[in-house]
C-alpha positions in Angstrom: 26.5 71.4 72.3 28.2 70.4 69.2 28.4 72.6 66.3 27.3 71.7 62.9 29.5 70.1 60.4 29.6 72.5 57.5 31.2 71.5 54.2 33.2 74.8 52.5 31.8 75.9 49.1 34.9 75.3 47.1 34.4 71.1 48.7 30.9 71.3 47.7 32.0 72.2 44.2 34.3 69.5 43.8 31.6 67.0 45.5 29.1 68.3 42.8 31.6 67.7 40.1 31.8 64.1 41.9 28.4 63.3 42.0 27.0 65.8 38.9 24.0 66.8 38.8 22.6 65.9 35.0 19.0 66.6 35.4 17.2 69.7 35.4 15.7 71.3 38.7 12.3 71.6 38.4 12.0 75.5 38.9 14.6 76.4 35.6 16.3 79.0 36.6 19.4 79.9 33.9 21.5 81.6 36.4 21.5 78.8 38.7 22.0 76.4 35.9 25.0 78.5 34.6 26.5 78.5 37.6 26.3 74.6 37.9 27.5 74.0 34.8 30.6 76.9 35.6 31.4 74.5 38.6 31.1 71.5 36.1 33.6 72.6 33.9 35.7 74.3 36.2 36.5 70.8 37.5 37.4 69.5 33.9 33.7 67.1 33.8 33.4 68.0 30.6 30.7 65.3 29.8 28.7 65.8 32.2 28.7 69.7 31.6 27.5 69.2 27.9 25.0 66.8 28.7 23.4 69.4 31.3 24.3 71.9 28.5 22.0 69.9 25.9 19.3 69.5 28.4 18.9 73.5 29.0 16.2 74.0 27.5 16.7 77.6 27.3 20.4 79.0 26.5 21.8 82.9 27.5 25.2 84.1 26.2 27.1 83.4 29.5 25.7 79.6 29.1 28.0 79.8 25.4 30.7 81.4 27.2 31.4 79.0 29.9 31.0 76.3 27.4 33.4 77.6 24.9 35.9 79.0 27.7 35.3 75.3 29.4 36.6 73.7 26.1 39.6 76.0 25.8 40.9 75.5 28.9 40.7 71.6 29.1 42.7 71.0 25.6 40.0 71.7 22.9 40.5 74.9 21.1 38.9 73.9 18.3 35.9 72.6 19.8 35.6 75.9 21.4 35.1 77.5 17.9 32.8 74.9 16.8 30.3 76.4 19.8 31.0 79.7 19.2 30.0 78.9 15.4 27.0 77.2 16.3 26.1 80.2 18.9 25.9 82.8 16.0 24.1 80.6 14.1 21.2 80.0 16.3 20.6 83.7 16.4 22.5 84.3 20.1 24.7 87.8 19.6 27.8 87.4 21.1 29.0 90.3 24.5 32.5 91.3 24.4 33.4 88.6 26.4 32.5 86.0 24.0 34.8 88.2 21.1 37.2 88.8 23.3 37.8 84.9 24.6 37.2 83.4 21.1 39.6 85.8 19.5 42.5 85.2 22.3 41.7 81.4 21.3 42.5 81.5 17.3 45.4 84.1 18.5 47.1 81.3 21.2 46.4 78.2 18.7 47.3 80.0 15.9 43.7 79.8 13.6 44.6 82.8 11.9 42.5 82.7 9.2 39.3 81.8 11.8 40.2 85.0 13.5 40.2 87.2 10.8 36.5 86.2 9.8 35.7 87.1 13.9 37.1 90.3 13.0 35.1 91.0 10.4 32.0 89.8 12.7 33.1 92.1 15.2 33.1 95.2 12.7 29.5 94.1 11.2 28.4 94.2 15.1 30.0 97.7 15.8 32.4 96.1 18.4 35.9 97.3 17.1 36.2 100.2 18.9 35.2 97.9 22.7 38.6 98.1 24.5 38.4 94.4 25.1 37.4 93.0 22.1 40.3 95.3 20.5 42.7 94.5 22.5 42.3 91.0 21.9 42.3 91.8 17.9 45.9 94.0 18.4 47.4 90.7 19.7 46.5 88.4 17.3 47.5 90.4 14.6 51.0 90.8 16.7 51.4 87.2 16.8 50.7 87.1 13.0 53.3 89.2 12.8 50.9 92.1 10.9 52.0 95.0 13.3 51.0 97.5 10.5 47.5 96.2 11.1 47.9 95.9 15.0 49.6 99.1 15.4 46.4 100.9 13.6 43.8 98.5 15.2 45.6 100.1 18.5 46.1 103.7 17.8 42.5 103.8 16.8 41.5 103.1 20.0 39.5 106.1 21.7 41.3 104.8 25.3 44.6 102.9 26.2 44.9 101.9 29.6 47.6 100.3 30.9 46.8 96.8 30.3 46.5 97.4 26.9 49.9 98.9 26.5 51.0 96.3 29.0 49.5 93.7 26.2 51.1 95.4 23.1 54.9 95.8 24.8 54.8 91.8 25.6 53.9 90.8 21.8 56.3 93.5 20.1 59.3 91.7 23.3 58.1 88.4 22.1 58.8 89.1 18.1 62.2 90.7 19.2 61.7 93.8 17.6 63.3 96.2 20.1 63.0 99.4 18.4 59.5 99.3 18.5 59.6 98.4 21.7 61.2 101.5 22.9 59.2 104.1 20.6 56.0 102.5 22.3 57.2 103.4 25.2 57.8 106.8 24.3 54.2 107.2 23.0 53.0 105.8 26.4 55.1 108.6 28.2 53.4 111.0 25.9 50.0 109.5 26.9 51.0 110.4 30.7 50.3 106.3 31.0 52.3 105.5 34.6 53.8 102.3 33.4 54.3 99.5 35.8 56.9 96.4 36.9 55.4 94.1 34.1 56.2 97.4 31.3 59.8 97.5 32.4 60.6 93.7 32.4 58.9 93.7 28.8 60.9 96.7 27.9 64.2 95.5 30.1 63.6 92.1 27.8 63.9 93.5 24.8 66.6 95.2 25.4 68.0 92.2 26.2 67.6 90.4 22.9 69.7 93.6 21.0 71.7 93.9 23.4 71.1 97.9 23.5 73.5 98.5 26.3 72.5 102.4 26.9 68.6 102.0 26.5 69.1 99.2 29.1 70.8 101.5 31.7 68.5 103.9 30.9 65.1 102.1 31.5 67.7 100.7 35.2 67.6 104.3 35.9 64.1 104.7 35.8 63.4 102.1 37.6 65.4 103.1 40.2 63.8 106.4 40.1 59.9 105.3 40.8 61.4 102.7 43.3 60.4 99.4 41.4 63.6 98.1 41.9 63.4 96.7 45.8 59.7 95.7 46.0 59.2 93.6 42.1 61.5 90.8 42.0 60.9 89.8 38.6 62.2 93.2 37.7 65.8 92.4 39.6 66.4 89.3 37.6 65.4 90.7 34.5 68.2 93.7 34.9 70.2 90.6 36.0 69.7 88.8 32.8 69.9 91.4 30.6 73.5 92.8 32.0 74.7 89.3 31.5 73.1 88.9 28.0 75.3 91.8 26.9 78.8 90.4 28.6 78.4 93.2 31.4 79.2 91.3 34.1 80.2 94.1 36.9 76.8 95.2 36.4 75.1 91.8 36.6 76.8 91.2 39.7 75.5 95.1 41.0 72.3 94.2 40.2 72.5 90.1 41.6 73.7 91.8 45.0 70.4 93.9 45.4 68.2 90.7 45.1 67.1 88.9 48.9 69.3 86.0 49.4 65.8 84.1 49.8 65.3 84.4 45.2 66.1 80.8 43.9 65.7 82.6 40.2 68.5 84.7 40.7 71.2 82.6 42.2 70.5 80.2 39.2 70.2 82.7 36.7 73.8 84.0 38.0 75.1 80.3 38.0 74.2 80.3 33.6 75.4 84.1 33.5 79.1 82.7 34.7 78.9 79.3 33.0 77.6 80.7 29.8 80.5 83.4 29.6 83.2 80.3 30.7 83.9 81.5 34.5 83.8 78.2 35.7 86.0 78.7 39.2 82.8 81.7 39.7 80.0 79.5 38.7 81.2 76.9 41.2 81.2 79.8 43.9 77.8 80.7 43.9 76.2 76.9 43.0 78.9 76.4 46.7 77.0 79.8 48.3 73.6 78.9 47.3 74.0 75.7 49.4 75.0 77.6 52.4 71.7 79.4 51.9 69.9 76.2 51.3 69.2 76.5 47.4 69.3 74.0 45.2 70.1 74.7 41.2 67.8 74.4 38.5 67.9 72.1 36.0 68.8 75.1 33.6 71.6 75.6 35.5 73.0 72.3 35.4 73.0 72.3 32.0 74.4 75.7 31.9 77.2 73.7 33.7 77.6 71.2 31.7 77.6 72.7 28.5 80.4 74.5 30.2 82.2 71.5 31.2 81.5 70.2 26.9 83.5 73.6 25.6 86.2 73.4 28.0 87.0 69.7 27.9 86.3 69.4 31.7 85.7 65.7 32.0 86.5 65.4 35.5 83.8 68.6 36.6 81.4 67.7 34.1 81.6 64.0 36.1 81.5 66.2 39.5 78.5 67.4 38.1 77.2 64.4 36.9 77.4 63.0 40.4 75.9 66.3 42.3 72.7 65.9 39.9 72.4 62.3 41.0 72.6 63.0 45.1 69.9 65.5 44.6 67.5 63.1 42.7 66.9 65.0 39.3 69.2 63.3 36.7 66.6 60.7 36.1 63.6 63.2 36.3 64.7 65.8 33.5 65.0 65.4 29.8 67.1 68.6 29.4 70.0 67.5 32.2 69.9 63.5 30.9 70.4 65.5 27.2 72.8 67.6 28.2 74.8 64.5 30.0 74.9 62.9 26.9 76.5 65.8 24.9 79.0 66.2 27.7 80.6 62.9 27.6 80.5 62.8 24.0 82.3 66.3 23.4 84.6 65.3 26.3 85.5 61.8 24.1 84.0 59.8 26.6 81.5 57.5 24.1 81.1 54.6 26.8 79.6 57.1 29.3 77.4 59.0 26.7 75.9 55.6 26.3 75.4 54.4 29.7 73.5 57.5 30.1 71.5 57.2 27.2 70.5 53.5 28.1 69.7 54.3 31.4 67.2 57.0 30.5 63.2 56.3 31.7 61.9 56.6 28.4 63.6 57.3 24.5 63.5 61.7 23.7 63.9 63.1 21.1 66.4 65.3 23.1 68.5 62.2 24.0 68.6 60.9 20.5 69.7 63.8 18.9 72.5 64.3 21.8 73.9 60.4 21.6 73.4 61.0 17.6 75.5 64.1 18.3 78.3 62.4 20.0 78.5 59.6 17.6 78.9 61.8 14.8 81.8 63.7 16.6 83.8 60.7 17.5 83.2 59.3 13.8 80.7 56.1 14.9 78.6 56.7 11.7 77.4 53.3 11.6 75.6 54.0 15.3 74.1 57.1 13.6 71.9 55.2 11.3 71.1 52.6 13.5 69.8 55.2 16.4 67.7 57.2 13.6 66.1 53.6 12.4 65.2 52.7 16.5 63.9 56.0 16.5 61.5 55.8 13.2 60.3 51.9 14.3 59.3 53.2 17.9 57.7 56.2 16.3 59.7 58.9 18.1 59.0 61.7 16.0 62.5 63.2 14.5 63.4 66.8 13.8 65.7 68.4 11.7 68.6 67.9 14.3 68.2 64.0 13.9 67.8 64.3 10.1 71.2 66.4 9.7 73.0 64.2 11.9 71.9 61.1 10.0 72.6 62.8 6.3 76.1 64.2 7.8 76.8 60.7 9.1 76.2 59.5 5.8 77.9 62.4 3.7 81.4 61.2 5.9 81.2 58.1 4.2 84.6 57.9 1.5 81.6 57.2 -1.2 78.1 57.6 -0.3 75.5 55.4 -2.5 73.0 57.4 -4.2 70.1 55.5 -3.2 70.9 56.3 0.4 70.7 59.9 -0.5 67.6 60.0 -1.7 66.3 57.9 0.4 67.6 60.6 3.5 66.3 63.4 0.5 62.5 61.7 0.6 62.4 61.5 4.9 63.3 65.2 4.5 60.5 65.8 2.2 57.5 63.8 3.6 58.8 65.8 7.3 59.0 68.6 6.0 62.3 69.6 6.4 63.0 70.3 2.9 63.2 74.0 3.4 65.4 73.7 6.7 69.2 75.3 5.5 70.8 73.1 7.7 69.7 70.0 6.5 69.4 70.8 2.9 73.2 72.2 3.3 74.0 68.2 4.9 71.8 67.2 1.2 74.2 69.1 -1.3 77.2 68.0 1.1 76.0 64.4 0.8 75.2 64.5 -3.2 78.5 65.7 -4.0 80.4 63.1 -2.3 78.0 60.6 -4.0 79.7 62.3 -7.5 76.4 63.4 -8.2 77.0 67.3 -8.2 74.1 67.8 -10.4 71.4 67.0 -7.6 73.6 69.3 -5.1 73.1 72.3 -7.5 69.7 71.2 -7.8 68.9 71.3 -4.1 71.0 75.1 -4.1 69.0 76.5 -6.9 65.4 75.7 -5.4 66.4 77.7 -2.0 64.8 81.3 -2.5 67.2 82.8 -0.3 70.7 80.7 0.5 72.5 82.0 3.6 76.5 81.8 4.0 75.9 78.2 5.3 74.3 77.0 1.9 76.8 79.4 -0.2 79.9 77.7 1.4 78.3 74.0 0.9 77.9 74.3 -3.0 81.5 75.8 -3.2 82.5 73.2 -1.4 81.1 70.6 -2.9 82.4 72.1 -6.7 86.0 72.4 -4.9 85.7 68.7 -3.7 85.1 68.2 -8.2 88.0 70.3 -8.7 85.1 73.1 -10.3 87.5 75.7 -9.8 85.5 78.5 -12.1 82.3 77.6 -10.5 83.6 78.0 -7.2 84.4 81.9 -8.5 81.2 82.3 -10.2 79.4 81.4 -6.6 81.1 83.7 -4.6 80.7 86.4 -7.1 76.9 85.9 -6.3 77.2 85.2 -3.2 78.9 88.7 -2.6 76.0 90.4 -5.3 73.2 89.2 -2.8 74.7 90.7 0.3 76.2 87.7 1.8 79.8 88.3 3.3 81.9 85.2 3.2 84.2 83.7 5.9 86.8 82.2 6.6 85.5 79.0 5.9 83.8 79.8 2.5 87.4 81.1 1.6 89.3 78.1 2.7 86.6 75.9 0.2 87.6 78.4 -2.5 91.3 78.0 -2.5 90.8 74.0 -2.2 88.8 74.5 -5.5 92.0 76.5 -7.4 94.2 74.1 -5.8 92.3 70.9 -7.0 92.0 72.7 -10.6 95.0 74.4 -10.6 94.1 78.0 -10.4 97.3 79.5 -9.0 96.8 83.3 -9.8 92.9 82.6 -8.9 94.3 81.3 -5.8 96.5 84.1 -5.2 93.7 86.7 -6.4 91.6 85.2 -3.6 94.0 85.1 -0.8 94.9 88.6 -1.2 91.6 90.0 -1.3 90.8 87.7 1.9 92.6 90.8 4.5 92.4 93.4 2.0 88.3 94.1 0.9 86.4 90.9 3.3 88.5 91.8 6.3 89.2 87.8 7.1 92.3 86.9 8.5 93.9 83.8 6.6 94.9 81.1 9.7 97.1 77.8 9.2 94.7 76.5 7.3 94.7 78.9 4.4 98.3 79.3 4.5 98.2 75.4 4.1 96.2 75.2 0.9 98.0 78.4 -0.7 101.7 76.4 0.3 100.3 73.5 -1.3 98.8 75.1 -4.0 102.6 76.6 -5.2 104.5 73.9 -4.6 102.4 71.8 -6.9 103.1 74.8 -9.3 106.3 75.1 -8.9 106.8 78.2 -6.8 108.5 76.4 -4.4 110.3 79.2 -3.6 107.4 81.5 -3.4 105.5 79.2 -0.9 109.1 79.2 1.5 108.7 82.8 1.3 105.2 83.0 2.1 105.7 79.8 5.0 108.2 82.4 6.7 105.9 85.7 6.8 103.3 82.8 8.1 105.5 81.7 11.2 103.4 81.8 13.9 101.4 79.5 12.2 103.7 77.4 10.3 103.4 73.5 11.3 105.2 70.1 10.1 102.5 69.8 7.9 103.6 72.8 5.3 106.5 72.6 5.9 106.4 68.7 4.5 103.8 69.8 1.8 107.0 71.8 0.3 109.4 69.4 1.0 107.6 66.7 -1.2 107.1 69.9 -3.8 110.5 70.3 -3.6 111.3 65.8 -4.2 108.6 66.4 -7.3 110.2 69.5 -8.9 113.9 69.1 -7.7 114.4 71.9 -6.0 117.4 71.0 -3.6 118.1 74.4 -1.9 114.5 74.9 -1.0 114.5 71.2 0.2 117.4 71.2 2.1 115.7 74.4 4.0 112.7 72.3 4.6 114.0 69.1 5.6 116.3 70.6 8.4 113.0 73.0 9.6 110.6 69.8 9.6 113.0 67.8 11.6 113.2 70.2 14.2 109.6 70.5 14.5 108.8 66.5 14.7 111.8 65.2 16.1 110.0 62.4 17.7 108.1 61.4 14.1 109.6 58.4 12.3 107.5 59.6 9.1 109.2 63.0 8.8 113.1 61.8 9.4 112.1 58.8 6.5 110.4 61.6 4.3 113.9 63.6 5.3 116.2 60.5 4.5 114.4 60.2 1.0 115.1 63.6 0.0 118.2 63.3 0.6 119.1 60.1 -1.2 117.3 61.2 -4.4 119.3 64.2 -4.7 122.5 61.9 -4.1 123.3 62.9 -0.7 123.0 59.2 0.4 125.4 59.7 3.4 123.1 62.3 4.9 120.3 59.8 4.1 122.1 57.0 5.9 122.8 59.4 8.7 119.2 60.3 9.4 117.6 56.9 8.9 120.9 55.8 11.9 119.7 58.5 14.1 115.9 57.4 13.6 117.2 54.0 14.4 119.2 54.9 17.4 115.9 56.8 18.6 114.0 53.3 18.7 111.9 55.1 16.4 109.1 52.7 14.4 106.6 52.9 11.5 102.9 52.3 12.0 102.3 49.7 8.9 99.4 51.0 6.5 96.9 49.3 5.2 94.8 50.0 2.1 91.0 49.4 1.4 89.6 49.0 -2.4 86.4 49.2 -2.6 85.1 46.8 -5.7 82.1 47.5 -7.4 80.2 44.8 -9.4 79.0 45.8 -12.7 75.8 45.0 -14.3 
């Protein structure tokens, strides 16, 4: 005898969802109904749920619930509050489920100010003290970054369990504020709360993101003491990651080695740990050992690779690479790797390639854009910049503030950028709303003040409310590039008054200001105090400028003396800075010092033995002249021919 076909109760869900039932049996029952709408929405038939919904003649709290937790989960957060508003205002009182789901809602979406009003709903009602409902109050107000107000809301609790903890430990990781973090933990100690896997990878995190080496091996050794260690997997890669994260690799590799072979997360999180600290030759060993074991990378990993491949100037891996993504059937599938392609070949000078990538992407991202943007703007193809930020604005691909300093740095690199082109870049930061993002109001001021409108730079600088070192530097640079000398002090006067410690950079703009106004004992004043009260160590760079900034002087003989206690960093280029000091102020014994050191260091360079020869024959030596011009000669030595550009603009 055969046996009856029966259909399982999750298929006759799904069949119901299929086929929905919108009419009302004729014996209303709510529970039933509830429970036909729950299988409704569960299945995301949404319209069919609110049209039984309007039909139900008669409505309990858990019919509200499902509704607004069926709205929430299928994309509609907002609609979700619009039910729980009507709700309340038909006179249904809300359970602590309906508090708790609605508040967890405005905390996730961020409707702040929505959720404070529930809060104040839930003290009228006499709820504030239901763990559920509070708990759900203590994150929000975490996530609005108010952890006076959540850490009250929480230690006014009559009960923490562990969830609740659990709860508070992952907002306070999230925010990156680690010393909370660990003084929570002390409190749940105190509490005799037994804390669990999911308290140490919150706690092991935010270590993690301070790098607190100790606290980290301390929280390893309890973990190791209650035995979490071997049976929570999650917990083994977060020791991993957090080892790594603070450049402890013996550790990270202790700690990899206790993981089953059969974890894909840790092999690949191993794979960045190496590529992210520049061990490529170790990097390659595991990707090679996770393919004896049958693992594949992610596509993290890959790009942990290829950035790799982009700092090194591997062209020939990052290709390797390029070709191990395509024989496993992901380079086409993920934004991130096609991205990070892009960014490879362009660092590694290989433009073509970056293209071909770019064109043969699925669809236009903003990721792509701003890597081929990227790459153009490194190997100087500034008219490609503009013309990628244009496709992207006519095929409506929104753009970020990556794309927007790209295109404003593109244009800044011009010899003279136009004004109008400025403002017009200044106006697509404002209706964005990017006009408060340093980095592309830093590319503004840089792109004003090569326009010879310094007035709008200082403008831009004097609306931020609080510059960083980034914006400091991009003023003085751009009153260096006027030859604003004095302003350039006055900045970094106030730039040191607010807290802000320059680098080497910001010093390097100062001294091109005293050199393009002149300032020698400014200059010197400057470079002094560079080792002596910032602790910055001046490079070739800074010794540059300061040798220039003599020799137009006059202190020839100053900047030989300080080219010599600068030897290890000494270059042609210094040493012919003073040399053509020397041809404008006569100095022949300095010269002669010069000349002989720069054709030692370019003896291949036909401009350096003519530079040489001309010395000479203006100081009369013309048989030495002739002699090195003979010797450039019998070197088969040629000139590159120049070429000038003038620029003519029409007057009105």
């Amino acid at each position: 005898m055969q046996s009856k076909l029966t259909i399982p109760s999750f298929a006759r869900s799904i069949y119901k969802c299929q086929q929905p039932a919108t009419t009302l049996p004729r014996n209303y029952d709510v529970y039933s109904v509830n429970k036909t709408l729950h299988d409704l929405v569960k299945c995301g038939s949404l319209t069919s749920a609110l049209h039984l919904f309007d039909e139900m003649p008669k409505r309990d709290v858990i019919t509200w619930n499902i509704m607004i937790s069926g709205y929430n989960h299928n994309g509609f957060p907002r609609k979700s509050l619009h039910l729980y508003n009507k709700m309340v205002s038909q006179g249904i009182k809300e359970n602590s489920s309906t508090l708790s789901s609605i508040l967890s809602i405005c905390a996730n979406k961020c409707l702040y100010k929505q959720g404070v009003e529930i809060h104040s709903r839930v003290v009228v009602l006499g709820c504030n003290m239901n763990l559920y409902i509070a708990s759900s109050l203590v994150n929000m107000y975490i996530q609005m970054g108010l952890l006076d107000v959540a850490f009250k809301l929480f230690y006014d609790l009559p009960k923490r369990n562990l969830p609740v903890w659990n709860l508070v430990l992952r907002g306070i990781c999230e925010l990156g504020r680690s010393n909370e973090l660990l003084r929570l933990y002390s409190d749940m100690k105190l509490e005799n709360v037994v804390p669990n896997g999911l308290t140490f990878c919150y706690l092991i995190h935010g270590c993690c993101k301070e790098r607190l080496v100790d606290e980290g091996r301390q929280l390893h050794s309890h973990v190791i003491k209650i035995g979490w260690l071997e049976s929570n997997i999650f917990l083994a890669n977060a020791l991993v990651d957090f080892y790594s994260a603070c450049g402890v690799l013996v550790d990270a590799d202790k700690a990899f080695e206790c993981i089953p072979p059969q974890d894909v997360i840790s092999w690949n999180s191993m794979v960045s740990v190496y590529a992210a600290n520049d061990l490529l030759r170790e990097a390659v060993e595991v990707v090679e050992e996770m393919r004896l074991w049958d693992k594949h990378p992610t596509a993290m990993s890959f790009v942990a690779l290829l950035n790799l491949s982009s700092r090194r100037k591997e062209l020939l891996f990052g290709k390797q690479i390029h070709n191990f993504v395509i024989k496993l059937g992901i380079d086409y599938g993920s934004v991130l790797i096609q991205s990070a392609l892009i960014d490879m070949y362009g660092k590694n000078d290989d433009i073509e390639s970056s293209v071909t990538v770019f064109q043969s992407s699925r669809e236009t991202s903003l990721e792509c854009c701003n890597s081929m943007m990227t790459s153009f703007l490194l190997l100087g193809f500034l008219q490609d910049v503009f013309e990628l930020f244009s496709q992207m604005v006519c095929e409506n691909i929104v753009f970020d503030e990556v794309s927007l300093f790209s295109t404003i740095k593109a244009l800044s690199l011009y010899s003279s950028p136009s004004l109008d082109s400025c403002a017009l870049l200044h106006c697509c930061a404002i209706k964005s709303g990017f006009d408060s993002d340093s980095m592309v109001l830093c590319a503004l001021i840089d792109a004003y003040s090569r326009s010879g409108h310094i007035r709008f730079s200082q403008q831009i600088f004097e609306a931020l409310p609080s510059p960083n070192i980034i914006c400091f530097t991009s003023i003085i640079n751009a009153y260096a590039r006027k030859g604003m000398g004095s302003e350039c002090f006055g900045m970094i006067e106030e730039m040191i008054q607010k807290g802000v410690k320059p680098d080497d950079v910001t010093f390097l703009c100062i001294l091109l200001g005293c050199n393009h106004s002149g300032l020698v004992e400014e200059g010197k004043q400057i470079f002094d105090s560079m080792r002596t009260l910032h602790e910055v160590y001046p490079d070739r760079r800074h010794y540059s400028c300061m040798v220039d900034l003599l020799g137009r002087a006059g202190l020839v003989s100053e900047a030989e003396e300080l080219l010599n206690h600068a030897s290890s960093t000494g270059d042609s280029v210094m040493w012919s800075s003073l040399l053509r000091s020397c041809r404008i102020h006569q100095n022949e014994d300095v010269g002669r010092r010069a000349a002989t050191k720069l054709m030692d260091l370019e003896p291949e360079d036909p401009s350096v033995w003519l530079q040489a020869s001309n010395f000479y024959s203006e100081i009369g030596e013309f048989e030495t002249a002739i002699y090195i011009r003979e010797v450039a000669v019998a070197r088969k030595m040629t000139r590159d021919i120049g070429y000038s550009l003038i620029r003519v603009h029409e007057c009105h």
